[in-house]
N, CA, C and O atoms as a GROMACS GRO file, in nm:
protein
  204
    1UNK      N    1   0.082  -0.118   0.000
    1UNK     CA    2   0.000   0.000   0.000
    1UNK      C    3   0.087   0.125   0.000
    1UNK      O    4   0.199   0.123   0.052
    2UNK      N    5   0.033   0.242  -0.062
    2UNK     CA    6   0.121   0.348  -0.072
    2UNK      C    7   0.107   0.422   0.069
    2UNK      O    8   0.013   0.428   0.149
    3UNK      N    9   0.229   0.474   0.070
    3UNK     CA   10   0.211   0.541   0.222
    3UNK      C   11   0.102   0.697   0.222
    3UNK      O   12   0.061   0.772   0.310
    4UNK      N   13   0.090   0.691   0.097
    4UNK     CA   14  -0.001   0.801   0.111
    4UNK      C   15  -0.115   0.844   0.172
    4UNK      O   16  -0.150   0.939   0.242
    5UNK      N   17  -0.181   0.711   0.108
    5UNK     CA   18  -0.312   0.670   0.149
    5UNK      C   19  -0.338   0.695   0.326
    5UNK      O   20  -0.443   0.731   0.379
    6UNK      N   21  -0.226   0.669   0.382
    6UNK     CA   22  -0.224   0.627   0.548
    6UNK      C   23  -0.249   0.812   0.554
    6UNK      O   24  -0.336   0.853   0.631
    7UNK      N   25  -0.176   0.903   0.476
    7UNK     CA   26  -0.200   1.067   0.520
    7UNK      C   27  -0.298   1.084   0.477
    7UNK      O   28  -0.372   1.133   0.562
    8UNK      N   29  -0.361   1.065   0.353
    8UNK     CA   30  -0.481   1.093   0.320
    8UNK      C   31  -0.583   1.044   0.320
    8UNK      O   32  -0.678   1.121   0.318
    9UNK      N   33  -0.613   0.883   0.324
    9UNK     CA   34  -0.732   0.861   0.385
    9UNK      C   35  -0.795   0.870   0.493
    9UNK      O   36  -0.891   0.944   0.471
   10UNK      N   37  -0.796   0.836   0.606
   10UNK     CA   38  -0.847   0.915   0.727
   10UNK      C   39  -0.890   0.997   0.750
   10UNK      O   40  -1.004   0.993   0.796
   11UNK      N   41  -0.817   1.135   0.730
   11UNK     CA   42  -0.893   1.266   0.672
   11UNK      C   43  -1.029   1.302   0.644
   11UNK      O   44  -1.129   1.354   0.694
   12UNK      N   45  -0.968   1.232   0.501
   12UNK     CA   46  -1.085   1.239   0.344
   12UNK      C   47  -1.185   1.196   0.440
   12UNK      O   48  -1.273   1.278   0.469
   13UNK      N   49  -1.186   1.047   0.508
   13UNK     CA   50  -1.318   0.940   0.591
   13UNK      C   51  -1.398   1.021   0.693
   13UNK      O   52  -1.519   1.006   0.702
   14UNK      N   53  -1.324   1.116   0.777
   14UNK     CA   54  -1.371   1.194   0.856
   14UNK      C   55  -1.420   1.295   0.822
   14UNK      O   56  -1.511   1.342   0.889
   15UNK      N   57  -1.375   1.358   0.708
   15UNK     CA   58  -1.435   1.452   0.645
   15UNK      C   59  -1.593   1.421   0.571
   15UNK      O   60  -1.709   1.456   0.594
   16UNK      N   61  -1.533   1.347   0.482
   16UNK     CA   62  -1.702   1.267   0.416
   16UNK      C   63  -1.789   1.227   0.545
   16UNK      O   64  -1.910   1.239   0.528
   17UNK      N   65  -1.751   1.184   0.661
   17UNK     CA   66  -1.839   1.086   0.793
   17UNK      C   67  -1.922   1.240   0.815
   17UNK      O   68  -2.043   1.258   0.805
   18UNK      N   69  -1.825   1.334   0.844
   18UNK     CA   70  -1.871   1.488   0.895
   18UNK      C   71  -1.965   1.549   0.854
   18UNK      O   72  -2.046   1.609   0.925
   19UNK      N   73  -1.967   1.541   0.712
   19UNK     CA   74  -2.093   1.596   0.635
   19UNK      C   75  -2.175   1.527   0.596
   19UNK      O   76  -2.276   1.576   0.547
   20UNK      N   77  -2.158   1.385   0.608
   20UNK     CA   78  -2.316   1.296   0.624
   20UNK      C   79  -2.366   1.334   0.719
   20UNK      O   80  -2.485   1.362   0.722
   21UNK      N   81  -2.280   1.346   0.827
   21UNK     CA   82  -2.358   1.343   0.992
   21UNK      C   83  -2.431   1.531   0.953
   21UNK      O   84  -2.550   1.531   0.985
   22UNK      N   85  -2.401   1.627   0.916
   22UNK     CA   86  -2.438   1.698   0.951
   22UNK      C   87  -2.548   1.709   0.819
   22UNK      O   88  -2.631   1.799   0.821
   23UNK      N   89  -2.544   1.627   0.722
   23UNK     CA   90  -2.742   1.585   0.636
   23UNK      C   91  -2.806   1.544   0.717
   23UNK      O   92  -2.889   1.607   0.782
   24UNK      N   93  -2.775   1.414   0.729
   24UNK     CA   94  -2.861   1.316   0.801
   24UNK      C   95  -2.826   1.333   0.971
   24UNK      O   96  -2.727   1.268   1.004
   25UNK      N   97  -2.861   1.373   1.031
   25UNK     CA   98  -2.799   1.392   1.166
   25UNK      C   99  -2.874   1.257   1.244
   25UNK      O  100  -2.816   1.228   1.349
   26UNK      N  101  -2.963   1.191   1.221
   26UNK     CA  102  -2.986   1.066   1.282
   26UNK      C  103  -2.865   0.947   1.245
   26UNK      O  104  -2.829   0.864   1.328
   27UNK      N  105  -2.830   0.952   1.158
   27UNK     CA  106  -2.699   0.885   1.115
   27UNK      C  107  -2.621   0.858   1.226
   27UNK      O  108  -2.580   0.745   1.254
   28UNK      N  109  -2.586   1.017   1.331
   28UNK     CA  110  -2.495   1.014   1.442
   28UNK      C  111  -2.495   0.874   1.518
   28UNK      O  112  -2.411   0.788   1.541
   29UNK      N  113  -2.672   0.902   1.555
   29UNK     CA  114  -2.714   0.760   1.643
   29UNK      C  115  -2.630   0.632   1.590
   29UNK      O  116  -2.556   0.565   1.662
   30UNK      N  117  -2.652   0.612   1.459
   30UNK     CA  118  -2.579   0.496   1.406
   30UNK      C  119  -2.479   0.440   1.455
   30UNK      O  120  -2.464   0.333   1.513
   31UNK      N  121  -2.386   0.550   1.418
   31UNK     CA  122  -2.276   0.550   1.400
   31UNK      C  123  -2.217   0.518   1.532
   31UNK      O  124  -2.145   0.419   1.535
   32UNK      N  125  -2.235   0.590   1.648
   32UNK     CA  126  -2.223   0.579   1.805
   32UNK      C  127  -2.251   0.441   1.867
   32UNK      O  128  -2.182   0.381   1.948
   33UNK      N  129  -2.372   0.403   1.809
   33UNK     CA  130  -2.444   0.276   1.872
   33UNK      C  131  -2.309   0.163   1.770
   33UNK      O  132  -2.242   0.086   1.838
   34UNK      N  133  -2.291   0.167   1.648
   34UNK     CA  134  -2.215   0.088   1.627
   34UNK      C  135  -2.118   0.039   1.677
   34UNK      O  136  -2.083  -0.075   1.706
   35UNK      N  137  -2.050   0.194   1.692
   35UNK     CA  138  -1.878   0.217   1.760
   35UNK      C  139  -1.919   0.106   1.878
   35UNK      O  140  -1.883  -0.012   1.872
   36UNK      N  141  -1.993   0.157   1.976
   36UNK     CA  142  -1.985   0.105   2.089
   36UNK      C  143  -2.014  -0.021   2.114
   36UNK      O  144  -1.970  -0.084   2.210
   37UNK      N  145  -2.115  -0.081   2.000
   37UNK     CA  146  -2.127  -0.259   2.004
   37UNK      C  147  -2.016  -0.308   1.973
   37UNK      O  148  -1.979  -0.404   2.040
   38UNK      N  149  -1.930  -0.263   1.869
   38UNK     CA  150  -1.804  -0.290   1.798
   38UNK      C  151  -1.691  -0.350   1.933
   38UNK      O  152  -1.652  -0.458   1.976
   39UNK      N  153  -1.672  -0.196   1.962
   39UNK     CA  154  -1.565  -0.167   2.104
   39UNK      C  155  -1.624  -0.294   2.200
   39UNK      O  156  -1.564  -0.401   2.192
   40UNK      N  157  -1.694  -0.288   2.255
   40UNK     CA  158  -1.745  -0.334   2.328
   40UNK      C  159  -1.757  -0.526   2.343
   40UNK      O  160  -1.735  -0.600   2.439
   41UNK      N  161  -1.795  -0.549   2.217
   41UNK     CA  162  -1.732  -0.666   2.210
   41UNK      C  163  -1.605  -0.745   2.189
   41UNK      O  164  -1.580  -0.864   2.208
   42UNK      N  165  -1.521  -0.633   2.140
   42UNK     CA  166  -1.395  -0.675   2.098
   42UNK      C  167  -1.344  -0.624   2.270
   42UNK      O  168  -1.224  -0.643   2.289
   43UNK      N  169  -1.390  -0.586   2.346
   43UNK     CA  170  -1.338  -0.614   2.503
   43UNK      C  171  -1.389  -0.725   2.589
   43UNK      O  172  -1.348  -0.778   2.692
   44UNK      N  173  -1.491  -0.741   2.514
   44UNK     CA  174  -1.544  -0.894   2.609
   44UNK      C  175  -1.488  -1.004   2.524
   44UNK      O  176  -1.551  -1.096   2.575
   45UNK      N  177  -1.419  -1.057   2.436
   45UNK     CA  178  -1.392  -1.132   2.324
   45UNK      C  179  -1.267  -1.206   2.440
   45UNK      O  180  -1.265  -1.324   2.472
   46UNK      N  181  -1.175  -1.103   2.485
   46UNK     CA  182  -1.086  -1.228   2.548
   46UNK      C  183  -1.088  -1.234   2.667
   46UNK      O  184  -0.982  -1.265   2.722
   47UNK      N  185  -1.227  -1.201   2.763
   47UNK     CA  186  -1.260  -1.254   2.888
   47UNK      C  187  -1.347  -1.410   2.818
   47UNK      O  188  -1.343  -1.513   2.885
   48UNK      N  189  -1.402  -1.407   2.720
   48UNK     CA  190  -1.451  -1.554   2.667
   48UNK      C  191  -1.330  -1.660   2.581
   48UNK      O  192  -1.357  -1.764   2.522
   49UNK      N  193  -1.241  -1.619   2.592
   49UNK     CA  194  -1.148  -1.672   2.539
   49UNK      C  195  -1.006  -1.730   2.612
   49UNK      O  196  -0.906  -1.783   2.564
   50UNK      N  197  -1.043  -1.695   2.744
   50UNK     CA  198  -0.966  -1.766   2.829
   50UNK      C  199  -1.039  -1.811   2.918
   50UNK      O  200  -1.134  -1.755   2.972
   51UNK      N  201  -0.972  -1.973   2.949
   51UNK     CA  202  -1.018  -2.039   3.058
   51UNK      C  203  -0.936  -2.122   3.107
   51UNK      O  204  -0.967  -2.188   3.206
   0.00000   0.00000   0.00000
């Protein structure tokens, strides 16, 4: 992968995320509720994974 991409995509993603959220502002909800099922399981993942 070009190292570019690593400076400029992120950005660009936050930028485009920014101005959906501020069309659609129910989107936010989405997006939040995702993050946090996401996060959230990937912290319970290796309390079920050790025994």
């Amino acid at each position: 992968m070009d190292m570019s991409y690593f400076m400029f995509g992120p950005p660009l993603i936050s930028l485009l995320s920014g101005i959906a959220i501020l069309i659609w502002p129910r989107l936010l909800s989405y997006i939040v509720a995702f993050y946090l099922i996401l996060f959230g399981l990937a912290g319970m993942i290796p309390m079920f994974m050790v025994r």
